[in-house]
Structure formats: C-alpha cells, structure tokens
BALOBA-1460 file (C-alpha; in Angstrom, 3 decimals):
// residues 367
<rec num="1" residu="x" x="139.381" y="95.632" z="75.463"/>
<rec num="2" residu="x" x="140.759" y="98.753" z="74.399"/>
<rec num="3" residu="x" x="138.977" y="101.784" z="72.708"/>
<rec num="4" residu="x" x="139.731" y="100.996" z="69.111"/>
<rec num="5" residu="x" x="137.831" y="97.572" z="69.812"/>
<rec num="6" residu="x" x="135.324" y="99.679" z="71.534"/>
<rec num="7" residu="x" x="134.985" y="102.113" z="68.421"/>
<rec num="8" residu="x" x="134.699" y="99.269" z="65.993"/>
<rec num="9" residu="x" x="131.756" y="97.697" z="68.004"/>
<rec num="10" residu="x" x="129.753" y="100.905" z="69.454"/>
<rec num="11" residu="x" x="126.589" y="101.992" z="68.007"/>
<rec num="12" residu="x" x="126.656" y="105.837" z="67.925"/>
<rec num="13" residu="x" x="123.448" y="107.538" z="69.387"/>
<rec num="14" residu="x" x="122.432" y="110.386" z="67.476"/>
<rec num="15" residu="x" x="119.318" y="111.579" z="69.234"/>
<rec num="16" residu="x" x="117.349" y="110.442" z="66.395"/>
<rec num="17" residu="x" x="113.553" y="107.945" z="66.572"/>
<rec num="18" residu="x" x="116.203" y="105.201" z="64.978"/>
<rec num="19" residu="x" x="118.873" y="105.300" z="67.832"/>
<rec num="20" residu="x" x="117.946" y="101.714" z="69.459"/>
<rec num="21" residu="x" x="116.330" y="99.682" z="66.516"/>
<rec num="22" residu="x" x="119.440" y="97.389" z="67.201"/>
<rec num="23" residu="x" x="119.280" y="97.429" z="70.750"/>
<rec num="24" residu="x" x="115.407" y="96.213" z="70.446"/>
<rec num="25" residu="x" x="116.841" y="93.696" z="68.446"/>
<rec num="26" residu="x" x="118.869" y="92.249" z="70.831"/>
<rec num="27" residu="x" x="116.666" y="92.994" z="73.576"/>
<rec num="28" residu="x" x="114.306" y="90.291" z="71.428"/>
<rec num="29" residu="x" x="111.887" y="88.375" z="73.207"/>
<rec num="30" residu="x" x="113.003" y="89.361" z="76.825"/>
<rec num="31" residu="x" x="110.256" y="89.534" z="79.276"/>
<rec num="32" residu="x" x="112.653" y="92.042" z="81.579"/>
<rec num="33" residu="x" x="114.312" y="94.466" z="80.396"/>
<rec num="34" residu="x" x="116.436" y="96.480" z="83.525"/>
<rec num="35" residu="x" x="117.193" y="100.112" z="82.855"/>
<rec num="36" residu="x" x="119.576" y="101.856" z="85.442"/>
<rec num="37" residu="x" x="121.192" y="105.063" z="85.915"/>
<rec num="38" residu="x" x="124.476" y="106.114" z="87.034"/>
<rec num="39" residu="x" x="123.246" y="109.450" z="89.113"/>
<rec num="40" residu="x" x="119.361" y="110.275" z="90.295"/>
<rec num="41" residu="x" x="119.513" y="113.388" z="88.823"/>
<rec num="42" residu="x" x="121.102" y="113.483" z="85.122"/>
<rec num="43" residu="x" x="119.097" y="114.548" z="82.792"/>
<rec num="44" residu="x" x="120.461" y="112.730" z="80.100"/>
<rec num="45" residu="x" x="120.162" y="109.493" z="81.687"/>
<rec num="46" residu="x" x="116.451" y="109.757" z="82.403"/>
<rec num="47" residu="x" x="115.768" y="111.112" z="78.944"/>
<rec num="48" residu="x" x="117.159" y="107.865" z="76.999"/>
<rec num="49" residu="x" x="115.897" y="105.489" z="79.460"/>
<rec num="50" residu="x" x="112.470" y="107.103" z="78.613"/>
<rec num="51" residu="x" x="112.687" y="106.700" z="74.862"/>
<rec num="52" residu="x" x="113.656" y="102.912" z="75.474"/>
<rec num="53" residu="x" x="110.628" y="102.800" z="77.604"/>
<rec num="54" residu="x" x="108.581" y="104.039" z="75.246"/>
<rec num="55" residu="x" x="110.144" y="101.872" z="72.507"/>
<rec num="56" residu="x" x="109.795" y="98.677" z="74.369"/>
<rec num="57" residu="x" x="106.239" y="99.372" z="75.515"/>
<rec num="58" residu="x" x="104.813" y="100.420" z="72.191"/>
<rec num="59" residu="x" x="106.828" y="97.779" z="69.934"/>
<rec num="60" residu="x" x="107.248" y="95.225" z="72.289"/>
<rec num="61" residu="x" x="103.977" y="94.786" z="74.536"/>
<rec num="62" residu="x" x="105.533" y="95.694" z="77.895"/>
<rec num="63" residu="x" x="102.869" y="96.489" z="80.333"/>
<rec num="64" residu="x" x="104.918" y="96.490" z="83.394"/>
<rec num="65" residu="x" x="107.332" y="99.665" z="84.555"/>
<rec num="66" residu="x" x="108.770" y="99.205" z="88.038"/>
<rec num="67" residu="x" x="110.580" y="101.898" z="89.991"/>
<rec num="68" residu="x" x="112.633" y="102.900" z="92.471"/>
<rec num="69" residu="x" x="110.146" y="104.446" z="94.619"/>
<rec num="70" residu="x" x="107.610" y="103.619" z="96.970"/>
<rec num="71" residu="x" x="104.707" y="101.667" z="96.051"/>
<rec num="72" residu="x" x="101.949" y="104.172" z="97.648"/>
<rec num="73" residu="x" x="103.719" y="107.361" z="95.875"/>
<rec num="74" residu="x" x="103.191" y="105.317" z="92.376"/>
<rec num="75" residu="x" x="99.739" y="103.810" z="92.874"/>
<rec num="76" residu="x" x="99.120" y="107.462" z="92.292"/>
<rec num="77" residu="x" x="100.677" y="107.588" z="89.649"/>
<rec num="78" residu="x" x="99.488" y="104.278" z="88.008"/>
<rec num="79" residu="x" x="96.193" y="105.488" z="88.576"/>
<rec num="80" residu="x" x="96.512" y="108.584" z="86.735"/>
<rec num="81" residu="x" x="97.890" y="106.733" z="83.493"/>
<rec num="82" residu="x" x="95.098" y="103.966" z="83.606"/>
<rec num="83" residu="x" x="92.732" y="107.047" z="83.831"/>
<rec num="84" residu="x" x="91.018" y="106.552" z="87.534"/>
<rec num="85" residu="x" x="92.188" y="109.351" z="88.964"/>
<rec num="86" residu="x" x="91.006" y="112.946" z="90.015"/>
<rec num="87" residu="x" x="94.473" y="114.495" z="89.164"/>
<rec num="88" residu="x" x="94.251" y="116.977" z="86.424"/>
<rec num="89" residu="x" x="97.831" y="116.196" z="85.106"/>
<rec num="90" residu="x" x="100.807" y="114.504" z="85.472"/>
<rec num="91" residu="x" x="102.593" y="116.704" z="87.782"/>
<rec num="92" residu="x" x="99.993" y="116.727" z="89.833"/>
<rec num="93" residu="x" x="99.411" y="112.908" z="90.225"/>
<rec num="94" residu="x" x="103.416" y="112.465" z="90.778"/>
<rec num="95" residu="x" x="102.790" y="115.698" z="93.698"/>
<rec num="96" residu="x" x="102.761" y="112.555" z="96.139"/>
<rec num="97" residu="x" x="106.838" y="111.847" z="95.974"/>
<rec num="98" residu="x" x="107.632" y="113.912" z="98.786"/>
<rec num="99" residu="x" x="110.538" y="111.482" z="100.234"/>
<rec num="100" residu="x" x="114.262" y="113.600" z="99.703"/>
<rec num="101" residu="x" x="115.409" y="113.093" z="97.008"/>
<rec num="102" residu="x" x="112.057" y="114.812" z="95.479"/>
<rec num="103" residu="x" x="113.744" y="115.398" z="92.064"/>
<rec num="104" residu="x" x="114.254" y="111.693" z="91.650"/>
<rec num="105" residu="x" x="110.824" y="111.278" z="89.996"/>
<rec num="106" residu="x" x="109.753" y="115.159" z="90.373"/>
<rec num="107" residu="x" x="110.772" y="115.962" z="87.109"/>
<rec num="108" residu="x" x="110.365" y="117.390" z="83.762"/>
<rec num="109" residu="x" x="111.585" y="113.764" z="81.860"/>
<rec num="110" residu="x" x="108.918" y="112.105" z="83.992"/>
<rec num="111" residu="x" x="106.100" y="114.526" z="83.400"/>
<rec num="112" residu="x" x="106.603" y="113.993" z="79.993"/>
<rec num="113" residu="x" x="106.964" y="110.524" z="79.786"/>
<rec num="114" residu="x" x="104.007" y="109.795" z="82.428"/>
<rec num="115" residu="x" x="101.496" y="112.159" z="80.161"/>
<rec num="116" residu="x" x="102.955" y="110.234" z="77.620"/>
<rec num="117" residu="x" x="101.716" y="106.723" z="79.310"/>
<rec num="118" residu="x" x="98.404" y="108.207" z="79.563"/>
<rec num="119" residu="x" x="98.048" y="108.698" z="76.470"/>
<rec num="120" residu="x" x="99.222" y="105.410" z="75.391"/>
<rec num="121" residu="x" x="96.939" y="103.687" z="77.405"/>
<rec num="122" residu="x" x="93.731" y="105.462" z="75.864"/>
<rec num="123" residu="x" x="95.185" y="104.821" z="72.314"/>
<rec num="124" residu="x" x="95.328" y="101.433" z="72.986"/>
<rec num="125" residu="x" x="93.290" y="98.370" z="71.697"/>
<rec num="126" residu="x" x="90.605" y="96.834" z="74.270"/>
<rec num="127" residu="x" x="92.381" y="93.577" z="73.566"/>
<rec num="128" residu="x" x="95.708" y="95.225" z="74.814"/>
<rec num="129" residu="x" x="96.656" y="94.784" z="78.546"/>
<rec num="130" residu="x" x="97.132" y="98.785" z="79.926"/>
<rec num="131" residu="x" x="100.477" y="99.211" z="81.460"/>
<rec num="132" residu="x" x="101.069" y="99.854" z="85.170"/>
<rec num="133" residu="x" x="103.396" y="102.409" z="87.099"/>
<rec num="134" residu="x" x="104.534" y="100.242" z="90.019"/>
<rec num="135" residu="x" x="106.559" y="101.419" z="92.978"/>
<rec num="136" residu="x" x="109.467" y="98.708" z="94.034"/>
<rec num="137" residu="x" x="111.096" y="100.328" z="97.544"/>
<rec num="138" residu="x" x="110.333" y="99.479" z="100.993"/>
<rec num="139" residu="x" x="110.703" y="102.893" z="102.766"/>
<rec num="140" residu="x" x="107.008" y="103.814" z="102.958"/>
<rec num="141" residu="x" x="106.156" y="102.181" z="106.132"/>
<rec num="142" residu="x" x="103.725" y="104.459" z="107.463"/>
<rec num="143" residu="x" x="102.302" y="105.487" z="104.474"/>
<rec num="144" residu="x" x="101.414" y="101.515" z="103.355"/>
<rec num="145" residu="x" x="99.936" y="101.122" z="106.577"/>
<rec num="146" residu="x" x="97.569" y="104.402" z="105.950"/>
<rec num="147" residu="x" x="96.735" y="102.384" z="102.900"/>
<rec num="148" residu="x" x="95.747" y="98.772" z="104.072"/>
<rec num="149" residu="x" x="93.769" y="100.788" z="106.712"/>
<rec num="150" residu="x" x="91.966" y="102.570" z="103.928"/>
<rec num="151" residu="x" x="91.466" y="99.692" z="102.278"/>
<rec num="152" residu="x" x="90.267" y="97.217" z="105.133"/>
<rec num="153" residu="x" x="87.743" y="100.609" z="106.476"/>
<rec num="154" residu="x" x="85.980" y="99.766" z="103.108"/>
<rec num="155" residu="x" x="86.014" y="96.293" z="103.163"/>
<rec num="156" residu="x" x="85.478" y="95.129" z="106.146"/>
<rec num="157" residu="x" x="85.276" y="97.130" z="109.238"/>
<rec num="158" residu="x" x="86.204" y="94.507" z="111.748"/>
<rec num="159" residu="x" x="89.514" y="93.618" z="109.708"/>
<rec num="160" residu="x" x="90.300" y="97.053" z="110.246"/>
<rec num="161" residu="x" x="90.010" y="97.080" z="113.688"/>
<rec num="162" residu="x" x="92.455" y="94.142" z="114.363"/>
<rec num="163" residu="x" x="94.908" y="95.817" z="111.727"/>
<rec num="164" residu="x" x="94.882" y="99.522" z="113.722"/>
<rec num="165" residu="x" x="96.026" y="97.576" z="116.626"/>
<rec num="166" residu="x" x="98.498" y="95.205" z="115.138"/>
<rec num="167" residu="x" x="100.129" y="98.627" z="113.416"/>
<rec num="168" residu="x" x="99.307" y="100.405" z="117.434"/>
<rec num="169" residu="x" x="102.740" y="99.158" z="117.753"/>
<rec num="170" residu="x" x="104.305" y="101.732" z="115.945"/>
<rec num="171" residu="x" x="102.779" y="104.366" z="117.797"/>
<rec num="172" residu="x" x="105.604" y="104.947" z="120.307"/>
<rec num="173" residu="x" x="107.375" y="106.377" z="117.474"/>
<rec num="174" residu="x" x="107.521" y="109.674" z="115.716"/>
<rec num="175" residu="x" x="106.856" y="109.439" z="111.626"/>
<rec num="176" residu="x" x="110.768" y="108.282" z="111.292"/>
<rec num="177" residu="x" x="110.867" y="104.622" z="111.231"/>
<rec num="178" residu="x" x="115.088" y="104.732" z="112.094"/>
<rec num="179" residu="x" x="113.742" y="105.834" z="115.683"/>
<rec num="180" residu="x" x="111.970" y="102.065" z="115.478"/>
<rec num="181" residu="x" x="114.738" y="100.351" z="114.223"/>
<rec num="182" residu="x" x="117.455" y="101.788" z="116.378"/>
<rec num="183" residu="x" x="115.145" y="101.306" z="119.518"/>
<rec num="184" residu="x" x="114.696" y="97.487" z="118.963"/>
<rec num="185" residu="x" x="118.640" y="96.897" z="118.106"/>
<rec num="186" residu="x" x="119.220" y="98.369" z="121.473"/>
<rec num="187" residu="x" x="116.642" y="96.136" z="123.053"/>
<rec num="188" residu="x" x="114.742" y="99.176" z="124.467"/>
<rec num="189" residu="x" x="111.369" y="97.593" z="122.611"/>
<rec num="190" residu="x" x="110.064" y="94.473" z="121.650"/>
<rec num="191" residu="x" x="109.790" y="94.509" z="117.929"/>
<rec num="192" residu="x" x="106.739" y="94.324" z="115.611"/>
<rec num="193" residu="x" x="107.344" y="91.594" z="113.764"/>
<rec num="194" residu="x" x="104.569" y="89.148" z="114.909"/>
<rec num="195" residu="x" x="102.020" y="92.092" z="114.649"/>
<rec num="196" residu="x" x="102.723" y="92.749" z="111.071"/>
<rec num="197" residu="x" x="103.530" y="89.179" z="110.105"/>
<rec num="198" residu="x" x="99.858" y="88.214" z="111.714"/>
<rec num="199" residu="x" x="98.306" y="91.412" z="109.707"/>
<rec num="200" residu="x" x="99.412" y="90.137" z="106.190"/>
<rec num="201" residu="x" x="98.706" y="86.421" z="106.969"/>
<rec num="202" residu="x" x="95.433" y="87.385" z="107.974"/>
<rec num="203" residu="x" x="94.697" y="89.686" z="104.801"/>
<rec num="204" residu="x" x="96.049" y="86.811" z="102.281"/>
<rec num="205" residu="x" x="93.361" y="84.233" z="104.421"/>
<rec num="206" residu="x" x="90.542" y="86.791" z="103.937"/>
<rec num="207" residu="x" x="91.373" y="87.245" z="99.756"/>
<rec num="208" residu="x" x="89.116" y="84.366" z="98.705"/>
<rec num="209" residu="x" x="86.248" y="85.921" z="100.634"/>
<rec num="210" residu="x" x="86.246" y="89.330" z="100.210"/>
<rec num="211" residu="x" x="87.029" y="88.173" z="96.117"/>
<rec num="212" residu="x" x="83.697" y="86.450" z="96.228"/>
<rec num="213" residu="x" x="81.828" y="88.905" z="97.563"/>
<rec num="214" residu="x" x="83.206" y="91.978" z="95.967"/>
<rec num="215" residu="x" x="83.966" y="90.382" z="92.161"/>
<rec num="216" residu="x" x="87.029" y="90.706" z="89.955"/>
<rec num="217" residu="x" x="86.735" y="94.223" z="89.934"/>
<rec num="218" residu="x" x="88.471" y="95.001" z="92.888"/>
<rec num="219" residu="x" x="91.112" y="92.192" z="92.387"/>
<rec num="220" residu="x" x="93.556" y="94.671" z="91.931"/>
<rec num="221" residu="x" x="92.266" y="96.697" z="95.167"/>
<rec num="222" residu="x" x="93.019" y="93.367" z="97.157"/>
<rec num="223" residu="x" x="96.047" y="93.034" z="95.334"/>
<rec num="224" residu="x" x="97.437" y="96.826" z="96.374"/>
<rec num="225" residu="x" x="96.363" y="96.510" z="99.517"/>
<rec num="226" residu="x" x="98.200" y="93.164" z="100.060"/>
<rec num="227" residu="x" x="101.126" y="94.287" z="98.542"/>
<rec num="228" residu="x" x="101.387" y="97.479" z="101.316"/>
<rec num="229" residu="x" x="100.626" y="94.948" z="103.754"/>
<rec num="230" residu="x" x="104.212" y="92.464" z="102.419"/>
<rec num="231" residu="x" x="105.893" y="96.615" z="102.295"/>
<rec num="232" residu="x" x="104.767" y="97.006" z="105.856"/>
<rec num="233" residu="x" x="106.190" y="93.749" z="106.739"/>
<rec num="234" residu="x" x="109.528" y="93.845" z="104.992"/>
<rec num="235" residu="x" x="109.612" y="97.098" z="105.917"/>
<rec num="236" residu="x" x="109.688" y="96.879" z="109.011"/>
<rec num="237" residu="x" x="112.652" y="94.288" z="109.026"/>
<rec num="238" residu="x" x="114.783" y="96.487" z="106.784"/>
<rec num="239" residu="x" x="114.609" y="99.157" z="109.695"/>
<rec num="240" residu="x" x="115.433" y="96.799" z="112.347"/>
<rec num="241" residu="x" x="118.319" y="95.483" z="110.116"/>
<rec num="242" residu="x" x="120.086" y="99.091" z="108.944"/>
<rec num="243" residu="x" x="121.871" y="98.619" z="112.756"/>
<rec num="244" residu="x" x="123.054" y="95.125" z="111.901"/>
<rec num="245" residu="x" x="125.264" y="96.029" z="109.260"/>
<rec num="246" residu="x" x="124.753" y="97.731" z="105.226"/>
<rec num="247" residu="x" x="125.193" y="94.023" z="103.514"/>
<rec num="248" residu="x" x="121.908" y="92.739" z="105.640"/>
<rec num="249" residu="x" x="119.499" y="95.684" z="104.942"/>
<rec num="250" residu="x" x="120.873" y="96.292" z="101.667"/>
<rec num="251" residu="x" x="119.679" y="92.672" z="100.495"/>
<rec num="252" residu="x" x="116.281" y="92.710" z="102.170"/>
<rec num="253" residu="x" x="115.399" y="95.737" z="99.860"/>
<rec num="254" residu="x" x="117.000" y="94.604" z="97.199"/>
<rec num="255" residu="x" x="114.793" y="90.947" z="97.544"/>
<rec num="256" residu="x" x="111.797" y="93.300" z="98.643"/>
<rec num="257" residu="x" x="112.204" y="94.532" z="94.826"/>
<rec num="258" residu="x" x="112.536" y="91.593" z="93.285"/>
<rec num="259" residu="x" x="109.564" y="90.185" z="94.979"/>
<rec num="260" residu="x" x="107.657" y="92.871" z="94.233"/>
<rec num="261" residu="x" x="107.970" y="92.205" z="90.422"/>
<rec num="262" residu="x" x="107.908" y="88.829" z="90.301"/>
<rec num="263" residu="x" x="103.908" y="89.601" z="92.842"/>
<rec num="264" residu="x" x="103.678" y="91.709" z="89.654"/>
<rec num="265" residu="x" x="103.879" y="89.548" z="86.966"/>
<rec num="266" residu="x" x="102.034" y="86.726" z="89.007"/>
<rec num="267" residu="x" x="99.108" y="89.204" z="89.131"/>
<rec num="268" residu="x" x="98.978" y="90.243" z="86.159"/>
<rec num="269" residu="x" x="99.690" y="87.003" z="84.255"/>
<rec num="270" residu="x" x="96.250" y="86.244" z="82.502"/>
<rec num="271" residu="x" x="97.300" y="83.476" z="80.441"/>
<rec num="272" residu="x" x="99.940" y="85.785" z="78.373"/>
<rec num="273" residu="x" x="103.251" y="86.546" z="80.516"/>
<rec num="274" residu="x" x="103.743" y="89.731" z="81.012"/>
<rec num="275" residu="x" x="106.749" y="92.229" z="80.394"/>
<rec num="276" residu="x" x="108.262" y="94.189" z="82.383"/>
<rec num="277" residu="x" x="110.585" y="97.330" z="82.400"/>
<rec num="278" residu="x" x="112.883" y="98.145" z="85.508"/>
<rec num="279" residu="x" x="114.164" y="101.728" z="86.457"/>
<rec num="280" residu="x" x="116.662" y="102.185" z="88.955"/>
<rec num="281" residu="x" x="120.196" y="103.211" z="89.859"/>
<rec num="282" residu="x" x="122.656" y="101.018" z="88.308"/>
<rec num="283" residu="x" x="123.738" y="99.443" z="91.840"/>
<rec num="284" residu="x" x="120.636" y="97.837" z="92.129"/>
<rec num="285" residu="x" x="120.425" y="96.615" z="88.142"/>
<rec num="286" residu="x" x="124.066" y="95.765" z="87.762"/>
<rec num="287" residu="x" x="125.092" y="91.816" z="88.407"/>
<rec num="288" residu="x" x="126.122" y="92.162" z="91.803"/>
<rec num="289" residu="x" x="128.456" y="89.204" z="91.066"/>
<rec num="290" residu="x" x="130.722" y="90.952" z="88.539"/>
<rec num="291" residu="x" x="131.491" y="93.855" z="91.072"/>
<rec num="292" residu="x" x="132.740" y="94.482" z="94.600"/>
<rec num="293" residu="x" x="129.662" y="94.105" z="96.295"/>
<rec num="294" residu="x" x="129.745" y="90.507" z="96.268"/>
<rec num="295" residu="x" x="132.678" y="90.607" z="98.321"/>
<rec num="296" residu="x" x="130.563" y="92.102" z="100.920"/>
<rec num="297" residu="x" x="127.851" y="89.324" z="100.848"/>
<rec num="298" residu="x" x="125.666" y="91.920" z="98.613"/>
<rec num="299" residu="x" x="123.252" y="90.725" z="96.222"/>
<rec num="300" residu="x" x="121.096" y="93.103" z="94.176"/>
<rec num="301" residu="x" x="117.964" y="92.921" z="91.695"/>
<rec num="302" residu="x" x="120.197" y="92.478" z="88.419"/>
<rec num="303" residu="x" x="121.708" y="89.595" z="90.056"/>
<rec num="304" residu="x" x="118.550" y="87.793" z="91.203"/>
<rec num="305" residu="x" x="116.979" y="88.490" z="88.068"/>
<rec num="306" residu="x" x="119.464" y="86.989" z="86.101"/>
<rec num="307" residu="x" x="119.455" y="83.790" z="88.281"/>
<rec num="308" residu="x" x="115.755" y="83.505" z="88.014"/>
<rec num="309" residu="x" x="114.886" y="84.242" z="84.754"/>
<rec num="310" residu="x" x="118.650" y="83.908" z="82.666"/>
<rec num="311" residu="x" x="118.584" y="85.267" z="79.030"/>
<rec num="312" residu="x" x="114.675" y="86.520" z="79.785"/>
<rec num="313" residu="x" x="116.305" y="89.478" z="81.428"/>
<rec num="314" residu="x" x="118.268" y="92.396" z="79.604"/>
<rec num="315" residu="x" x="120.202" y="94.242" z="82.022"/>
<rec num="316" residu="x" x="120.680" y="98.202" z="80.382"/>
<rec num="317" residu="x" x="123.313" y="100.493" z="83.064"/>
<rec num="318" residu="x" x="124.048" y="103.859" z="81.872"/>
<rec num="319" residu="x" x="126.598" y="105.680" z="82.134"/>
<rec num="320" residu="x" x="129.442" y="109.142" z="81.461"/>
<rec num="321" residu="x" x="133.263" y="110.416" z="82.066"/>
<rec num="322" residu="x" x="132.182" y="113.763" z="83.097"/>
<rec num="323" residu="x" x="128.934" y="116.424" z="83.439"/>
<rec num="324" residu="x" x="126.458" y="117.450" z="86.028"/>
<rec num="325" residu="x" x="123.815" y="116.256" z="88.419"/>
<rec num="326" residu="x" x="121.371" y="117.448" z="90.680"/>
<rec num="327" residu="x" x="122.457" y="116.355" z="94.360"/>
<rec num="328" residu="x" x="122.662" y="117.972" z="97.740"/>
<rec num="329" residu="x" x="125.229" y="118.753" z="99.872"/>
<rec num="330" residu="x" x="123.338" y="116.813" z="102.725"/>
<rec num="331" residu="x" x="120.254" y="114.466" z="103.136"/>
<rec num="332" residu="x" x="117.287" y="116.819" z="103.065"/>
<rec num="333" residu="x" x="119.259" y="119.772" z="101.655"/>
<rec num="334" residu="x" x="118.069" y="121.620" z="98.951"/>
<rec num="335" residu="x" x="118.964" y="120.421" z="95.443"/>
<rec num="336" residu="x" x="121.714" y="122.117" z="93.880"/>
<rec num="337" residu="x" x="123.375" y="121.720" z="90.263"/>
<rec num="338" residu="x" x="126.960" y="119.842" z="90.862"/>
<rec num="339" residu="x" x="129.831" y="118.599" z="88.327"/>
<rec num="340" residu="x" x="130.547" y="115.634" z="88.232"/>
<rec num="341" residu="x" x="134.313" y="114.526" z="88.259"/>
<rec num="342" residu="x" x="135.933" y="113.064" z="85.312"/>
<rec num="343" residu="x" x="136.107" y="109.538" z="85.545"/>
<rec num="344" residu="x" x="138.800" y="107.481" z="87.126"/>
<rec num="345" residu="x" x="142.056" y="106.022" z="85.074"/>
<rec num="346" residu="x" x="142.014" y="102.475" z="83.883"/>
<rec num="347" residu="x" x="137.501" y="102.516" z="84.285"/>
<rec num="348" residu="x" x="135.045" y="101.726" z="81.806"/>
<rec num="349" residu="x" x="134.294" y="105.007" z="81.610"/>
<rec num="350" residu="x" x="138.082" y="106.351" z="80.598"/>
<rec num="351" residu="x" x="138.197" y="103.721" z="77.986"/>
<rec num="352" residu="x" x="134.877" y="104.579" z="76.457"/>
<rec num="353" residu="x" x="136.460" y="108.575" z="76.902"/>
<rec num="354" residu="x" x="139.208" y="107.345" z="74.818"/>
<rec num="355" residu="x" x="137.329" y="106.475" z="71.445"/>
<rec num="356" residu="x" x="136.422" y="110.361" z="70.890"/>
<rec num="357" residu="x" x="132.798" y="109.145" z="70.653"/>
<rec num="358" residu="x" x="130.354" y="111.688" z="72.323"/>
<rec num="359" residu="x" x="127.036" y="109.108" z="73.024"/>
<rec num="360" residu="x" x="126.955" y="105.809" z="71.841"/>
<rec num="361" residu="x" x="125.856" y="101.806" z="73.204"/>
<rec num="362" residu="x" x="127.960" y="98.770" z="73.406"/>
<rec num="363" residu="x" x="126.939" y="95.250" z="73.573"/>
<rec num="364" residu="x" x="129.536" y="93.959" z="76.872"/>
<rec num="365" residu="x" x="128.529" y="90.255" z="76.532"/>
<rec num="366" residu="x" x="129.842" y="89.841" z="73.564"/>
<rec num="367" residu="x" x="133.223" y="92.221" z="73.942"/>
C-alpha cells in the first residue's frame, strides 16, 4: 500500500451530518460495532466516535453502548439516560468517575453526547428497546461490592449477612486492591477466591426466587447486582494476577469485557438480538492477532469478538500523525495539555501523512 492507493480509496471527512453514510453502509447489519481511540484524551477522537454513536443508534437500532469504565460509575449514568435518576444533568450523573484518569469520561464530548442519549430515549417509540450505558472494566472492586450489599440489604437481609462476611475478607486492606494482590503473591494471605466465588454462586441460585417474588420489574436490579457480584469475582483475580506477569492480567480484563457484553446481550435479548456499540482504546478493539501482542500470549476484546461473532462485528480504531492530548506526567497527576509526537517512519500513520489528506476513513480489509 502506498499513499496514492490510499488517496484513491479514502473517504474524506468533512465535518458534515453526511460524513459516514458509507461507513453505515458497510457497517450493514452488524450487531457490534467496536469504536476505539488512539489516546484517552483527544478531543477529536471522542467527538467522531460520538457522531457514529449517534448514527448507529438512531439509524441502526443499537441499544447497547459499552465502555471502558467501571460498571458501578455507569449504572449512574445509564440511569440518568433511561430517566430513573435524581441527577439534574449529565455532568452531574457522570460526577461518579472519580478513578485517575477523570477526564476519560469527565468531559465536554460526553456531556453532550450523554444529554444527547437522554433525549433519545424519551423521543423514542414505546415499541423501541431504550439504550443502556454499560460499564465493561474490572477495577471497581470495592465499589461493586458496596453495590451487591445494597442490593442484597433490600432484598433479602439474611443474603446480606453471608455476603458482608464473604467480602470481610478484604478488610485487612486499605481501599487499594494492589495492597491485596501483592499480599497474596507473596503468600502473606490466603486469598479470597472461595469467598467471592461462593458469593456469586449463591446470588445466581437465589435469582429464580427473589424473580418470583419481586416480578420482572426488578430483573434488571438482579441482573446489576449479579453482574458486580462476576466484577467482584474477576476482580479480584485480576489483582492477584498483575504480580504474575502483564500477558495474564491483561487477558482476564480483557475476557472480563467481553463477558460482560456478551451477559449484556443475553439480558437484554427479548426475542430481537440486540446491538451493541463498543468504546475503548484501540489496544483493547484492535485484533490482537495482527499486532505484537500476540507474541506475548495477549488476546484482547477485538480479537475475541471477531472469533465469536466473525463478520457480525465491525472493528472502527482511530487514529493521527501528530496533535495534542490530555495526559499526566504521572498516575494521579494533574491533567495537563501535551503534544503528541509525529508519527514514526514506515507506520500507518506516516503513510496516511503522506496523501496530504487532513481527516478522512479507509476501508483496510479490502486494501
């Protein structure tokens, strides 16, 4: 390939409501549709990704949007676009992402595009399923435990009882679940496995019953609260396994997200599949196969997607030569505005540099 074959296939974005009729087209009938992002805080990349979002949910009947973010930070946030929530507005209901990076999903192209939801989802038909603001990541160990708690308090006292000391094991610990995980590497604790293992089996036993008694209604109560419980439990492994080596705990969250989509789409199948959208960094939405990482034994959500569900998955990365981001010097640092370096020779993004085209898409499978 070489960037006269690359200007005679590209489709030129011109920041206009018509930019991706032709990528809809080929997106078709796909029931996934995988959005990434080269940095976590380019503007640019989260404004397009929006507009495809919006595209594919109002044209194309997608009701599911998955993140990269923890699934009790976006409950929040899913119940402020189905309209059950207190929150007055969008910035408030997304005031829960407190985990560093905070502008990953603290931002203006989210406010926007979350009022935007909102909006959607009153506008729509009663025959219309809403769509859901999901959280895919496993880091929000304490906080999903807070929330089966909550949820087992209401349900059934007892329950909750069992659960508080099942999760007692964690109490040794300060809010920082590395202190957990590096403590049972070294064999200075037993783990918590069994505990947390037992807690979800038990929930998933209960379902039918507390189903019965409580209705339909709060099917999707039981189903949040389950799915902290599975967080809590893979979790709690991913810890543990960040001493063992990157390849190990980098696949358990990237399986964690798949699972948590395909629990999604299980859930919410009522006889008509549902669709759903996928934002993340491209690392995680890439095939894993066609880079590097496989040579490390890494496998990644593009990658299992693809194997599961072939041509019913679209897999979208973005990308640039040059620009800015907002990043920190350090983890927990404050957020500064940084330039990013022109690309590298002989990559993707030096041959795209080459054709003198400012924005544009290309279709790679067929280049």
């Amino acid at each position: 390939m070489d960037a006269e074959l690359v200007r005679e296939i590209a489709q030129p974005l011109s920041g206009d409501a018509n930019d991706f009729g032709k990528l809809l087209e080929l997106i078709g009938d796909a029931r996934f549709v995988l959005l990434g992002e080269a940095t976590h805080g380019s503007h640019e990349f989260y404004s397009e990704r929006a507009a495809i979002t919006r595209r594919l949910i109002a044209e194309k009947d997608f009701s599911i949007l998955a993140i990269e973010a923890d699934w009790p930070d976006s409950s929040r946030v899913h119940r402020y676009v189905r309209g059950a929530t207190v929150d007055a507005n969008a910035d408030k209901a997304l005031s829960g992402f407190r985990r560093f990076p905070t502008w990953m999903w603290r931002n203006t192209v989210v406010v926007e595009f979350v009022e935007w939801l909102r909006d959607f989802n009153k506008s729509i038909e009663p025959k219309r399923a809403p769509v859901g603001f999901y959280g895919m990541d496993l880091y929000s160990l304490h906080a999903s435990i807070e929330a089966v708690l909550k949820y087992l308090d209401k349900v059934d006292p007892d329950s909750a009882k069992r659960a508080r000391l099942r999760y007692s094991c964690f109490d040794h610990f300060s809010r920082n679940p590395q202190e957990y995980g590096y403590a049972t590497t070294a064999g200075a604790i037993e783990s918590c496995e069994d505990a947390v293992v037992e807690q979800l089996v038990e929930l998933q036993q209960k379902a039918a019953e507390f189903l019965r008694r409580d209705g339909e209604v709060a099917a999707e109560e039981l189903f949040f609260a389950e799915q902290n419980a599975r967080l809590v439990k893979d979790s709690e492994r991913y810890y543990r396994a960040m001493f063992r080596g990157r390849a190990s705990s980098w696949n358990l969250r990237d399986r964690h997200m798949v699972e948590t989509i395909e629990n999604l789409v299980a859930h919410l199948d009522g006889g008509r599949q549902p669709k759903a959208i996928v934002w993340a960094h491209n690392s995680h939405l890439g095939d894993a196969r066609a880079t590097e990482m496989s040579h490390y034994g890494e496998m990644n959500v593009g990658q299992l997607i693809r194997e599961r569900f072939g041509d019913e998955a679209v897999l979208i990365g973005f990308s640039t030569y040059h620009g800015t981001v907002t990043a920190a010097t350090d983890w927990g640092a404050p957020a500064e505005r940084k330039n990013v370096r022109p690309a590298l020779r002989g990559s993707y993004e030096d041959l795209f540099h080459e054709t003198g085209l400012s924005r544009f898409w290309i279709d790679l499978r067929g280049a």
